[in-house]
matplotlib code that plots the C-alpha trace (Angstrom):
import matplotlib.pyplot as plt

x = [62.8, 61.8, 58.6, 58.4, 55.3, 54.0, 50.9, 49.6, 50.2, 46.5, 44.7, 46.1, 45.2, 41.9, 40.8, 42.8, 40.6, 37.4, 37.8, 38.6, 35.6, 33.4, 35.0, 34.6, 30.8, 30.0, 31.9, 29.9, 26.1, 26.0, 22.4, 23.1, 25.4, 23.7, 20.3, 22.6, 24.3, 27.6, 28.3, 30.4, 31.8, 28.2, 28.5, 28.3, 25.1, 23.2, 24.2, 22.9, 19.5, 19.6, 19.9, 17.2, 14.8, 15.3, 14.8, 11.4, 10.5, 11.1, 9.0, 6.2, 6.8, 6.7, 3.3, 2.0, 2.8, 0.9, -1.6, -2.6, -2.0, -4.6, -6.9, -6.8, -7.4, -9.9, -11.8, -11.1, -12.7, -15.9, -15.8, -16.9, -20.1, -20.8, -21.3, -21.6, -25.1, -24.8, -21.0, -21.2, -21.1, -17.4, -16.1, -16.9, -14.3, -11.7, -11.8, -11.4, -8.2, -6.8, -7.3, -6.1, -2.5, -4.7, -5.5, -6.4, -9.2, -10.7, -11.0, -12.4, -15.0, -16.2, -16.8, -18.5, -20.6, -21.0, -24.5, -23.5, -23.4, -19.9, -16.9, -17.9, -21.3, -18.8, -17.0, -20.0, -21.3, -17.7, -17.9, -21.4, -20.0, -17.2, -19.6, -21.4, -18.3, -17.1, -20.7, -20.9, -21.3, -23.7, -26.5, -29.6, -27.0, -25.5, -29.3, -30.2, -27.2, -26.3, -30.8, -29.4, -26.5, -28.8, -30.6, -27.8, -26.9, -30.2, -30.1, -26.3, -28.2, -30.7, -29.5, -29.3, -32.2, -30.9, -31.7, -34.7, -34.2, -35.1]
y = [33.0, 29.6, 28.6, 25.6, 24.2, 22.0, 20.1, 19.4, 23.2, 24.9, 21.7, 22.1, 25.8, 25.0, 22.8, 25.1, 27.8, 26.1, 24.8, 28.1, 29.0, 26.1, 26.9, 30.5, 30.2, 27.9, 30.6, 33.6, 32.0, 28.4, 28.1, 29.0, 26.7, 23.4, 24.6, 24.8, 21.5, 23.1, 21.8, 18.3, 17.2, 16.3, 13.3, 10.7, 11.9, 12.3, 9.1, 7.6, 9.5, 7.9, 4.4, 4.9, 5.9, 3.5, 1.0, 2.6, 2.6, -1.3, -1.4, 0.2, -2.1, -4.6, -3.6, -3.1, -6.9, -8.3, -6.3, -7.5, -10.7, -10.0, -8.7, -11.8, -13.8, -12.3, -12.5, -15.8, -16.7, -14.1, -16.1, -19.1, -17.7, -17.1, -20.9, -22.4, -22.0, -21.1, -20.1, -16.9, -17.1, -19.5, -17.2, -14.2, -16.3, -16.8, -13.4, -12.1, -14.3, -13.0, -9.4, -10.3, -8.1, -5.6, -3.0, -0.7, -2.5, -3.7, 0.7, 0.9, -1.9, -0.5, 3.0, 1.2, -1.1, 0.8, -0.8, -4.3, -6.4, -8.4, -8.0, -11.5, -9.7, -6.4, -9.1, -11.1, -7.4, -7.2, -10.3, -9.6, -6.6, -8.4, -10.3, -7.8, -5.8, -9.1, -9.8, -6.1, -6.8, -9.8, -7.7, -10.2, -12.4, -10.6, -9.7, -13.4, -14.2, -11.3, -12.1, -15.1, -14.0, -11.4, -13.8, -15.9, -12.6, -12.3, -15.7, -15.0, -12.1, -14.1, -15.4, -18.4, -19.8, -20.1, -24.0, -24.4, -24.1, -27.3]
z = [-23.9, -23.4, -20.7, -19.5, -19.3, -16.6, -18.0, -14.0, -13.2, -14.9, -13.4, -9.9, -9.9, -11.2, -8.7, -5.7, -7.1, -7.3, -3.6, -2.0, -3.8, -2.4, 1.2, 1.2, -0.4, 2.7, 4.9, 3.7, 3.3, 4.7, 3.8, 0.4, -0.1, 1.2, -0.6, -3.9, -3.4, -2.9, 0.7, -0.6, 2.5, 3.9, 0.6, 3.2, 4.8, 1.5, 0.6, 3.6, 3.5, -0.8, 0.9, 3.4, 0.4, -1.4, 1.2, 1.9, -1.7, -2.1, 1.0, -1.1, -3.8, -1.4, 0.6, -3.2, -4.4, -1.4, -1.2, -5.3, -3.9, -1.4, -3.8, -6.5, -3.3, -2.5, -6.0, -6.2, -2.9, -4.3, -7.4, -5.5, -4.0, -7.7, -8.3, -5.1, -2.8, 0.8, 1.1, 2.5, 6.6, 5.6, 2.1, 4.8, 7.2, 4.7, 3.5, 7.5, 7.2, 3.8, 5.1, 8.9, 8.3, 6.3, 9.0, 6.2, 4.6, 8.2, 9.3, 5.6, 6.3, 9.3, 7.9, 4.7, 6.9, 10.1, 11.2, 10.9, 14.1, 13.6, 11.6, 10.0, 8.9, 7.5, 5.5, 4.4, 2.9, 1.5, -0.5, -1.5, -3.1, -4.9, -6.5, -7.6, -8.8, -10.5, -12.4, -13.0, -16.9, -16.7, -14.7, -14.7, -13.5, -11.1, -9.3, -8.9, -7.2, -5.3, -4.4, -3.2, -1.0, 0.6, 2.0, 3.1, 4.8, 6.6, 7.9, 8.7, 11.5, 13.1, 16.7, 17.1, 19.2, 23.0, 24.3, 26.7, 30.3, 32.3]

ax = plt.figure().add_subplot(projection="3d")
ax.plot(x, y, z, "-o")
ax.set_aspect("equal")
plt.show()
């Protein structure tokens, strides 16, 4: 007796098999199946929910590039009060304007400096402590300047004197 052999016949039954397993697993626990990955026709779904995380995560890259960018910025404009007297009431300025998109940094300012009369005077403070972060290994250094800046800062808090009345 001779068989004839069919060499699509096994792989057909195969994959008959393995379906009517798939489809009766789903039948029988449907929460079982989509917790084990077994639930293939929802493909398009999971794709979608891939796309949409990775969109978010090159968001995050994204908000993580500009916010370094903001940060070198921000040293360099620091650097400058370093060198330069009497900088601090217009680096305070600049920095407000680096950090303008920065929502974060401004709530983190005003927890850091709540006594401060403006949110020039919270960025003043801020650059003041750049400095001090940036001259952190030069420390007889870093007093007389950051001596200097304080009283830039004081003079930065007196009111300006109103004019005469006539």
């Amino acid at each position: 007796m001779t068989a004839i052999r069919r060499p699509g016949t096994v792989s057909a039954t195969v994959l008959f098999g393995l379906s009517l397993g798939l489809v009766a697993a789903h039948a029988l626990a449907p929460d079982w199946s989509r917790r084990a990955g077994l639930d293939v026709w929802n493909f398009a779904a999971l794709e979608r929910a891939y796309e949409v995380a990775s969109e978010e995560r090159a968001e995050v890259y994204a908000y993580e590039e500009r916010s370094a960018a903001r940060r070198r910025a921000a040293n360099q404009i620091a650097v400058r009060l370093i060198t330069d007297p009497a900088q601090l009431p217009g680096v305070a300025d600049e920095l407000n304007e680096v950090f303008r998109e920065d929502g974060g940094l401004r709530f983190v300012l005003r927890g850091l400096y709540p006594d401060v009369p403006t949110e020039r005077h919270q960025f003043a403070r801020h650059a003041i402590d750049r400095v001090t972060f940036i001259l952190e290994s030069e420390p007889a250094r870093c007093a007389e300047v950051v001596a200097r800046l304080e009283v830039e800062y004081q003079a930065m808090c007196v009111p300006p004197e109103s004019p005469h009345a006539p």
